[in-house]
Every structure is written in structure tokens, then in C-alpha cells.
N, C-alpha and C positions, 0 to 999 in steps of 0.2 A: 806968731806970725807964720813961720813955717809949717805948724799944723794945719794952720786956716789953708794954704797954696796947696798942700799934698792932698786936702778934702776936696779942694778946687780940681785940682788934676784929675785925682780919682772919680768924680763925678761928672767930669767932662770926658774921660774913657768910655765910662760905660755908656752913655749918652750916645754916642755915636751906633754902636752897637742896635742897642733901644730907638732908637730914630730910624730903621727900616722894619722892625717891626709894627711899632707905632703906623708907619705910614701905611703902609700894606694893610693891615687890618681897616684902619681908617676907610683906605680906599675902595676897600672891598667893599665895606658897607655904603658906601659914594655911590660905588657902580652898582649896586644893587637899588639903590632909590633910582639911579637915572632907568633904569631896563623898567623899573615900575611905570616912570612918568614914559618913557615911549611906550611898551606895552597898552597904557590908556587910551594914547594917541592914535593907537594904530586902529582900535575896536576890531569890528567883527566878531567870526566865530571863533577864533583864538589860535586859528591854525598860522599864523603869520607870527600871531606874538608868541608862538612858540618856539619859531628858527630863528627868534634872539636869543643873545647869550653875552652875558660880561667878560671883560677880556684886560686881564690886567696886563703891565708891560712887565717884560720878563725881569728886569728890576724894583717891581715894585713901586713905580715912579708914576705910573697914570693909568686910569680905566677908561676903559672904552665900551659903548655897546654897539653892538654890531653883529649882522647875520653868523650862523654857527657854518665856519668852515666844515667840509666836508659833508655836505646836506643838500638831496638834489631833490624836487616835484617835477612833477610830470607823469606822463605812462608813457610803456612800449620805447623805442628807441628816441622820442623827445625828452629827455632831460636836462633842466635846466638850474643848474646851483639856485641854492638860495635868495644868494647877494644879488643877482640879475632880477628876480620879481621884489625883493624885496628895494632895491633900486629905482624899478620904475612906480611902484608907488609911493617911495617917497617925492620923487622928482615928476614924474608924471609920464604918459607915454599916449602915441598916437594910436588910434585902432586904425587898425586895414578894413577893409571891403570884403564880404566874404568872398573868394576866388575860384574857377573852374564853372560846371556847371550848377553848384549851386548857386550863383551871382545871376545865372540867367534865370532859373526857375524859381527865383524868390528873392523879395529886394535884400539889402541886408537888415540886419535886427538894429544896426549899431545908429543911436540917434548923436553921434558927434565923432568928431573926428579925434580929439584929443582928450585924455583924461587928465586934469588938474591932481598935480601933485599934493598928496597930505603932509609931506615937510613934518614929521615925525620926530625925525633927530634933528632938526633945523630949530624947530620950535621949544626943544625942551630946554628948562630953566638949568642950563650945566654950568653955568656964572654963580650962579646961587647955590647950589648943592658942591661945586669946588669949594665955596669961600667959607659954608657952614666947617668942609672937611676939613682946612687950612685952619681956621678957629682950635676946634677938635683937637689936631696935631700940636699947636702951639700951647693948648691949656696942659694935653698931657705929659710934653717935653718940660712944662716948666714942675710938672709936680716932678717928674724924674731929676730933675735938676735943683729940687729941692729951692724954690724959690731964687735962684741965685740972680 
């Protein structure tokens, strides 16, 4: 009986250990499906799904996708981060009227005032790719655990 409680101990030691590797690994491969499914969402020429990037929490406890900090488009002295274009087409954004003397000398090109948001990360299945990752975790905690 006392051999079987010190097998027990001893495998619930290391266990804990193994349960943030386990997970991290796990999740990386998570956030690497989700950057897939918004990547597809986003189409185009691929210049947008390229300022994602997965972003795990610095414990190892959850991924995220989400524009690559420190990443700015534009030219000349308009630059604007990532996160702000990549923001409005998720969410959507108004077009202006073109301004100055081009507004007088030619209508504007823009046939609407707003653009409908693509809901990119809104729409992707992260309920479903959590619960597969959660699966994952609990199948290979229990082999580490030696069926207990």
C-alpha cells in the first residue's frame, strides 16, 4: 500500500512539471490552426495575412492571433501600425469624400460611404479548436499519469 501512495506522489510531481509543457506545446499548435482559419478569412493578396502572428500568453496559458506589434504601412510621414488597418477591416470603417481641390475637379471614385466589416476573428471557430486543444491536453496528461 505504501509503494502504490509513493508511485502516486511521485507521478503527481512530475505531472505538474509536464502540464505546462504539455500545454504550451498544445497551444501553440491551437494558435497556429486559428492564424490558418483567419488568414483564409482575410483573402486577398496576402499582404494583411502576413501582419498576423500568434501570440501566446507569457505563461503559457492561451493563444491569441492578433496583428504583429511593432509593424507599421504606409509611406512618407503617414504611418500607421498594423493593428489600426487591420482593425478597420475587421470591424469596418467609413470612406471620406476625396478633399481639397480634387473634390471639385472630379466627383469622388468612392460608390458608398461605409465598408462592411469581414469579422475575421469574430468568425473563426476558436470554440472548436479550444475544445479539440483541451481533448489533446487531457489525453496526454493522462498517459503522463499513467492511467490513474
Amino acid at each position: 500500500m505504501r509503494n502504490d501512495l509513493e508511485e502516486i506522489a511521485r507521478r503527481l510531481e512530475g505531472s505538474v512539471a509536464r502540464l505546462g509543457e504539455v500545454r504550451r506545446r498544445v497551444l501553440e499548435d491551437a494558435g497556429g490552426q486559428a492564424l490558418s482559419a483567419v488568414q483564409a478569412k482575410i483573402g486577398g493578396s496576402g499582404k494583411v495575412q502576413d501582419w498576423q502572428s500568434v501570440y501566446l500568453g507569457s505563461r503559457g496559458g492561451y493563444a491569441a492571433v492578433r496583428p504583429k506589434a511593432g509593424t507599421y504601412t504606409g509611406t512618407g510621414r503617414r504611418l500607421y501600425p498594423v493593428g489600426y488597418v487591420t482593425n478597420a477591416i475587421e470591424n469596418g470603417h467609413r470612406v471620406r469624400p476625396a478633399s481639397g481641390t480634387a473634390k471639385r475637379s472630379r466627383p469622388s471614385r468612392a460608390a458608398v460611404s461605409f465598408v462592411p466589416g469581414k469579422h475575421m476573428y469574430l468568425t473563426t471557430p476558436t470554440g472548436q479548436i479550444a475544445a479539440a486543444a483541451a481533448e489533446q491536453i487531457e489525453r496526454e496528461m493522462g498517459r503522463v499519469l499513467g492511467g490513474m
